[in-house]
ROVO-97855 format. One record per residue: x, y, z of N, C-alpha, C in turn; residue in three letters. Coordinates in steps of 0.1 Angstrom, whole numbers. Each point is the difference from the previous one (the first is absolute). Layout:
N
<<X; Y; Z>; <X; Y; Z>; <X; Y; Z>; "ALA"> ...
//
This chain:
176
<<779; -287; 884>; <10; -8; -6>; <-3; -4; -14>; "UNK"> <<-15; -3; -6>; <0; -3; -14>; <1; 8; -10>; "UNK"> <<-6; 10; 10>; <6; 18; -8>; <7; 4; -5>; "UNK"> <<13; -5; 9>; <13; 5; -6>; <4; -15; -8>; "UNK"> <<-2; -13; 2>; <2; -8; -6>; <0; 2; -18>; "UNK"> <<-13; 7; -1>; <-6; 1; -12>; <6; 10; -7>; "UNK"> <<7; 13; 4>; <8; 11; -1>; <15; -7; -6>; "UNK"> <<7; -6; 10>; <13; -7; 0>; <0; -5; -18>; "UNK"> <<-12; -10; -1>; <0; -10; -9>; <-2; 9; -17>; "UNK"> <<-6; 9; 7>; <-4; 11; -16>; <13; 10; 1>; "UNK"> <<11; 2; 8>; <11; 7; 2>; <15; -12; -10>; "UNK"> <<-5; -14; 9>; <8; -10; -12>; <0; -1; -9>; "UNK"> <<-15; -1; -7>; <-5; -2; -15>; <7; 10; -5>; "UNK"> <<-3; 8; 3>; <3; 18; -7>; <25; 0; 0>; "UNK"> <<-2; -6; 6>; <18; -4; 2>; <3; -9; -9>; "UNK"> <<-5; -15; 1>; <1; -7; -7>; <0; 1; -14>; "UNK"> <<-16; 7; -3>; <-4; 6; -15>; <12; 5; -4>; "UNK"> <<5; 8; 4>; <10; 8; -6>; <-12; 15; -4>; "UNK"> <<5; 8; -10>; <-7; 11; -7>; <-12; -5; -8>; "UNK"> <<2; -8; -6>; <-13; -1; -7>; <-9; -5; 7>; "UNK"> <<-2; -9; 14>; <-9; -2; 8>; <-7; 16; 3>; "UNK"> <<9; 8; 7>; <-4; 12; 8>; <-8; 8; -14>; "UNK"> <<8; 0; -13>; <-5; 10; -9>; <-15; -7; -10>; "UNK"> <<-2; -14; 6>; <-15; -5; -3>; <-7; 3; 7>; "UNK"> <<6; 1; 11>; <-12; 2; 13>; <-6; 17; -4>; "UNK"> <<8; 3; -1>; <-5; 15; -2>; <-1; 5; -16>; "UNK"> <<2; -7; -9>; <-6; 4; -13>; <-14; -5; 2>; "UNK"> <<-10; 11; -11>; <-15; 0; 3>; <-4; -11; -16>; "UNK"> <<-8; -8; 5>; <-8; -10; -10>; <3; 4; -17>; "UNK"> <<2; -6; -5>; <0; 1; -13>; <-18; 7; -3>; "UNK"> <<4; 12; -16>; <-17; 4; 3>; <1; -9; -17>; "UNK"> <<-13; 2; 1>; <-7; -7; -11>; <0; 9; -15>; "UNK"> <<9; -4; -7>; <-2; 10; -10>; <-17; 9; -7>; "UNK"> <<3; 12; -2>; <-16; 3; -8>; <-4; -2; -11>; "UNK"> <<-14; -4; -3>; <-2; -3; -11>; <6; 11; -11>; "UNK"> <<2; -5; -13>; <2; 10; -6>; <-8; 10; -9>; "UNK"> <<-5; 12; 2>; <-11; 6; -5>; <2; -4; -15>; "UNK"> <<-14; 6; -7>; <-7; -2; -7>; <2; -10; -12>; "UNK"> <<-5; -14; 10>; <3; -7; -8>; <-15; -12; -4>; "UNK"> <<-8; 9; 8>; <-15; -5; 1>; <-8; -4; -14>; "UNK"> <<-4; -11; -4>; <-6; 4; -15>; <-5; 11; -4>; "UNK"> <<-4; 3; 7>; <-11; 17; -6>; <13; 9; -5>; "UNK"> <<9; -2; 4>; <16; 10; -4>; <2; -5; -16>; "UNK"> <<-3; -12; -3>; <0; -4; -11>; <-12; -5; -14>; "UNK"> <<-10; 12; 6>; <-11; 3; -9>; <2; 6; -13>; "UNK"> <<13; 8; -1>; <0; 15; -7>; <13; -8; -13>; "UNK"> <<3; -13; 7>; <15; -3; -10>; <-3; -2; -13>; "UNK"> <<-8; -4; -4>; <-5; -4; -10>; <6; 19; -12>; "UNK"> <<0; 8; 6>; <0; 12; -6>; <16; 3; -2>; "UNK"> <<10; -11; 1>; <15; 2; 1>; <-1; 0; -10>; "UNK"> <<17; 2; -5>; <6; -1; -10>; <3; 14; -7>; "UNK"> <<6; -1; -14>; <1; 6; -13>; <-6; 8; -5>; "UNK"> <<-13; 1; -3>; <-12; 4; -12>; <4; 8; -9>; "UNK"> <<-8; -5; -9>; <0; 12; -12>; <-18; 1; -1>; "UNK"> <<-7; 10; -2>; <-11; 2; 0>; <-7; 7; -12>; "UNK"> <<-8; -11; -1>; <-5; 11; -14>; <-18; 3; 5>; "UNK"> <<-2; 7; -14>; <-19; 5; 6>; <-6; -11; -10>; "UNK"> <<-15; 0; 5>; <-7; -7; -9>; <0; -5; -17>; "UNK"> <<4; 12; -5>; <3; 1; -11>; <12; -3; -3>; "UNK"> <<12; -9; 7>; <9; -1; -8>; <11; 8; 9>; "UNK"> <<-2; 12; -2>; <12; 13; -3>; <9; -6; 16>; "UNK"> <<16; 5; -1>; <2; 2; 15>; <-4; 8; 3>; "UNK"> <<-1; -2; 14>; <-1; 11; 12>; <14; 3; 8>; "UNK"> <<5; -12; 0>; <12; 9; 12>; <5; -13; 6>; "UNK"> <<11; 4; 8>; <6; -16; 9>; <1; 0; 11>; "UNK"> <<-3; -7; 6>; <-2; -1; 15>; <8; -9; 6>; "UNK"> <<5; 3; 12>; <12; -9; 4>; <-6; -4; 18>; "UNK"> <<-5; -11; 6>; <-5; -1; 13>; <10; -7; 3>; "UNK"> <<-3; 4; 13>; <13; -8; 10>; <2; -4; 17>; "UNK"> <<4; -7; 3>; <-1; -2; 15>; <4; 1; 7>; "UNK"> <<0; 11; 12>; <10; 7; 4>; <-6; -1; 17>; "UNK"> <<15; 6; 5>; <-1; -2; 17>; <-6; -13; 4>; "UNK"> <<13; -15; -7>; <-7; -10; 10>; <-14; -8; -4>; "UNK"> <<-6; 9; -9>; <-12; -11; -4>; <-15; 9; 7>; "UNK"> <<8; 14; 3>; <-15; 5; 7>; <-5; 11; -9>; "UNK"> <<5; 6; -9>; <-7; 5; -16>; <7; 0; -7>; "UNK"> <<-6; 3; -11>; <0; -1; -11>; <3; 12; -10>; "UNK"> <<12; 5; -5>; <-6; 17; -10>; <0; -6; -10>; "UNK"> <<-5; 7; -7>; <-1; 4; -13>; <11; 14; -9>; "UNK"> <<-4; -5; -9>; <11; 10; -8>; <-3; 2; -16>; "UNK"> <<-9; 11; -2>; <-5; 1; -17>; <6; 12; -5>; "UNK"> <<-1; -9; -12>; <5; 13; -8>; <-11; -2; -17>; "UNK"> <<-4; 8; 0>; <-12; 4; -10>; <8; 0; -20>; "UNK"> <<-2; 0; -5>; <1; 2; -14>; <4; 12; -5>; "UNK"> <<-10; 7; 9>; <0; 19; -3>; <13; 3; 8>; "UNK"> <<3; -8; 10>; <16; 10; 6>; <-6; 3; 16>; "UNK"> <<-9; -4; 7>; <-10; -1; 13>; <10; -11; 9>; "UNK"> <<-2; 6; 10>; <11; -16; 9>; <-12; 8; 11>; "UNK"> <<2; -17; 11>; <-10; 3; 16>; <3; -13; 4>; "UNK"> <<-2; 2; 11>; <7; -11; 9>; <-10; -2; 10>; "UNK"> <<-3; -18; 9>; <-9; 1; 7>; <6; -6; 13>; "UNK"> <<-5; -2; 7>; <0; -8; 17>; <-10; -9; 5>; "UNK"> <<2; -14; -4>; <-10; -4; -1>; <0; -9; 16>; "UNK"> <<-6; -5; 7>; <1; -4; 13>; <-12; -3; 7>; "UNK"> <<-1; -13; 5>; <-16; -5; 8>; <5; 0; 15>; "UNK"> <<-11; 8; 3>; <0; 5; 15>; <-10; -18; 9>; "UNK"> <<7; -3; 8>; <-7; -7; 7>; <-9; 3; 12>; "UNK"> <<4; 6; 3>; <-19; 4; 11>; <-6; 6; -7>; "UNK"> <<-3; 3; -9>; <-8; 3; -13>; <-5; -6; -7>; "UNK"> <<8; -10; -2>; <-4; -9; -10>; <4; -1; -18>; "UNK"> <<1; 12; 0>; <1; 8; -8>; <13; 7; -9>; "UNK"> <<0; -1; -17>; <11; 3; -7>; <-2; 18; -2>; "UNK"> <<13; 3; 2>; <-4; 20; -1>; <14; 2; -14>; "UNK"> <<-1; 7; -6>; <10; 3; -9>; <-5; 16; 5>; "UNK"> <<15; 5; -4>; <8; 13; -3>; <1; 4; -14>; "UNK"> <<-6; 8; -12>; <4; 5; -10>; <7; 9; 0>; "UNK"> <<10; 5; -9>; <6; 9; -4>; <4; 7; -12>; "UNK"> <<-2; 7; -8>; <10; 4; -9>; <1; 12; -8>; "UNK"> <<5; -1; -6>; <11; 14; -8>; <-9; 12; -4>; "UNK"> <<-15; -3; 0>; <-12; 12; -1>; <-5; 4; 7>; "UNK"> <<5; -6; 15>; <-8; 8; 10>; <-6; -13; 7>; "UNK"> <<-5; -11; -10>; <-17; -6; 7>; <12; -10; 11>; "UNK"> <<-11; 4; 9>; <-1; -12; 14>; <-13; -6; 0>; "UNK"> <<4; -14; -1>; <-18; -12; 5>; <11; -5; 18>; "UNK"> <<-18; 0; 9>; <7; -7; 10>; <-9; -6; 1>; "UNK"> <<0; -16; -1>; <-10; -9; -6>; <-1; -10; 10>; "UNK"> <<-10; -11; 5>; <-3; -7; 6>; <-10; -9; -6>; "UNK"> <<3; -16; 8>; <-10; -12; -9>; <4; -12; 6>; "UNK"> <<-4; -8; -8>; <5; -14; 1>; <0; -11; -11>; "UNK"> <<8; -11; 3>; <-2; -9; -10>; <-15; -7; 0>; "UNK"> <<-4; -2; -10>; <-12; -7; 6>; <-8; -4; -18>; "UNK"> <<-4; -15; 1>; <-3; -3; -15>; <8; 2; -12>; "UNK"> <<12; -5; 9>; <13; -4; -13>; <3; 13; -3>; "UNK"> <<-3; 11; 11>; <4; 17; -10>; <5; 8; 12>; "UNK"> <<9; 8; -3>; <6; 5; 7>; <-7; 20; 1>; "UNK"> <<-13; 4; 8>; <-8; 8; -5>; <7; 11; 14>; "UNK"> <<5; 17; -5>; <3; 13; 11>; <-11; 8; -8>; "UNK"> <<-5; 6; 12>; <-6; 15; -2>; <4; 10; 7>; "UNK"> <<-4; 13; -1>; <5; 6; 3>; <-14; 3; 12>; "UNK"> <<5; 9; 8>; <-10; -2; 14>; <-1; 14; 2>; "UNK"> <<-13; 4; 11>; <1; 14; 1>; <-10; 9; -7>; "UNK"> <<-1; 10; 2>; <-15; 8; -7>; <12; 8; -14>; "UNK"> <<8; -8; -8>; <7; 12; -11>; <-13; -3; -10>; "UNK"> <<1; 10; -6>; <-12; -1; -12>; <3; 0; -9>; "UNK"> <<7; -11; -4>; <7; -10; -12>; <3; -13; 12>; "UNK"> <<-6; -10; 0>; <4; -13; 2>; <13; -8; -8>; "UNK"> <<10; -9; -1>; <4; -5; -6>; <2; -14; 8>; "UNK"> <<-2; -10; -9>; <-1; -17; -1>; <10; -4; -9>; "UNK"> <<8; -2; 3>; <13; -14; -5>; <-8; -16; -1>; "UNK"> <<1; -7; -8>; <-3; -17; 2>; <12; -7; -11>; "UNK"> <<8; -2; 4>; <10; -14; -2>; <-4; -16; -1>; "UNK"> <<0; -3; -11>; <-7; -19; -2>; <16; -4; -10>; "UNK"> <<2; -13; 10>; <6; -3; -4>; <-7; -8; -15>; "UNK"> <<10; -7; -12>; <-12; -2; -10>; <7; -9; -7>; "UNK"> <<0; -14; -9>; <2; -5; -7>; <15; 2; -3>; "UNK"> <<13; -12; 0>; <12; 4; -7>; <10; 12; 7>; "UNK"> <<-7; 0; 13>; <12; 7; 8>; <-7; 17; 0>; "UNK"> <<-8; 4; -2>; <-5; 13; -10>; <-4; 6; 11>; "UNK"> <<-3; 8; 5>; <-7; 10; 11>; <-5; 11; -12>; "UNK"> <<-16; 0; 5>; <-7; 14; -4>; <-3; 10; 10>; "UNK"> <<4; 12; -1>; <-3; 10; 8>; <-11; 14; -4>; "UNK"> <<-9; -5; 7>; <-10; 13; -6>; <0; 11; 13>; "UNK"> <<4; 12; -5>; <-4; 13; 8>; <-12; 6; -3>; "UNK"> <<-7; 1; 8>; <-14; 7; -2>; <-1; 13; 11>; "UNK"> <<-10; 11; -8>; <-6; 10; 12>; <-12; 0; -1>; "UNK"> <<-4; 5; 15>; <-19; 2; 2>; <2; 17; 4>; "UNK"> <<-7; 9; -6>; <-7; 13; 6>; <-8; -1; 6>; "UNK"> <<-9; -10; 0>; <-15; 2; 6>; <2; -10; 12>; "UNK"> <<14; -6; 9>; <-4; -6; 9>; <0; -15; 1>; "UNK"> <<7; -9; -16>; <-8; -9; -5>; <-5; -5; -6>; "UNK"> <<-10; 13; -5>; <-16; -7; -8>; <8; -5; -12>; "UNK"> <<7; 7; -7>; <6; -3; -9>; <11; 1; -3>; "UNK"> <<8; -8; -11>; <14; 2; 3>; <4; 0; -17>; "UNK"> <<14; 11; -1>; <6; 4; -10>; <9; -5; -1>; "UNK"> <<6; -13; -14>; <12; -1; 1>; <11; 9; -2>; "UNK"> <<14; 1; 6>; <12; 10; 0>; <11; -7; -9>; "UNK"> <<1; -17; 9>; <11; -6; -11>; <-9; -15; 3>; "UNK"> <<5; -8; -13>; <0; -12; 0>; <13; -7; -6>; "UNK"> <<7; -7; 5>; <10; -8; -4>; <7; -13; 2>; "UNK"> <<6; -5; -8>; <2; -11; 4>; <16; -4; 2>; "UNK"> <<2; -7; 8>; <17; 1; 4>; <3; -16; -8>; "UNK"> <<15; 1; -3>; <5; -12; -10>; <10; 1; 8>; "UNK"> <<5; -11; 2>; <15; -2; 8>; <9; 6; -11>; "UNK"> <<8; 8; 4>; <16; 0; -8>; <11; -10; -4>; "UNK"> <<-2; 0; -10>; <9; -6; -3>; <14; 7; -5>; "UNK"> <<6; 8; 11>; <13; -1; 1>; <1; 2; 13>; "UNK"> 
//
């Protein structure tokens, strides 16, 4: 008898309710939205390198303009240069989290590919290149005084021991 009492009374409810009783009862729990990727600080180690640039070398002269950007949502970053001489290359810049670790993609109009790895670490944003190639290359990005980012490219033949500068330059926001 309480069996069906209890049957009867969940047969009313469900009458009484009308539709939206019956279609709660059977809609599944609200889910919890997901966080939204990469939105971790370490996603925001590399910003400092946005913007405009106009780049010149040590001496003054330009080098070329560079355009960074932040793309897919906030999870990298490209790049987009274009050289003085008439040179364009484009990059992929993106920090892997079970890694730990920032990897860029190089590209451009001469052939060269860098596939670079690193991290931020002592206010500098440092990729090398990984692997037994026998030419090393090292990227280091500091942010610097007045908005300014310096970027020195270097190579090692020996491994390391020593290192040859390739480019040094310094980025100036655009002003257009």
């Amino acid at each position: 008898m309480l069996a069906s009492t209890r049957i009867l009374a969940g047969v009313l409810a469900l009458t009484l309710g009308g539709a939206d009783a019956a279609s709660a009862a059977a809609d599944p729990p609200a889910q919890v939205p997901a966080a939204k990727p990469c939105t971790a600080p370490a996603y925001r180690q590399f910003d400092f390198w946005l913007g405009d640039w106009n780049v010149t070398t040590p001496d003054g002269k330009a080098a070329g303009h560079n355009r960074i950007t932040q793309i897919l949502g906030g999870c990298a970053l490209r790049e987009e240069w274009t050289g003085t001489s008439g040179t364009h290359g484009t990059s992929l810049n993106m920090f892997e989290p079970g890694a730990r670790k920032w990897r860029q993609t190089w590209v451009d109009d001469g052939g060269t590919m860098l596939l670079l790895t690193g991290e931020f670490k002592g206010g500098k944003m440092v990729l090398e290149s990984a692997g037994a190639a026998a030419v090393r290359q090292r990227i280091t990005w500091t942010p610097e005084a007045g908005g300014k980012v310096r970027q020195l490219w270097d190579s090692s033949s020996d491994g390391g021991k020593t290192w040859k500068v390739e480019f040094d330059g310094t980025y100036v926001k655009s002003k257009s």
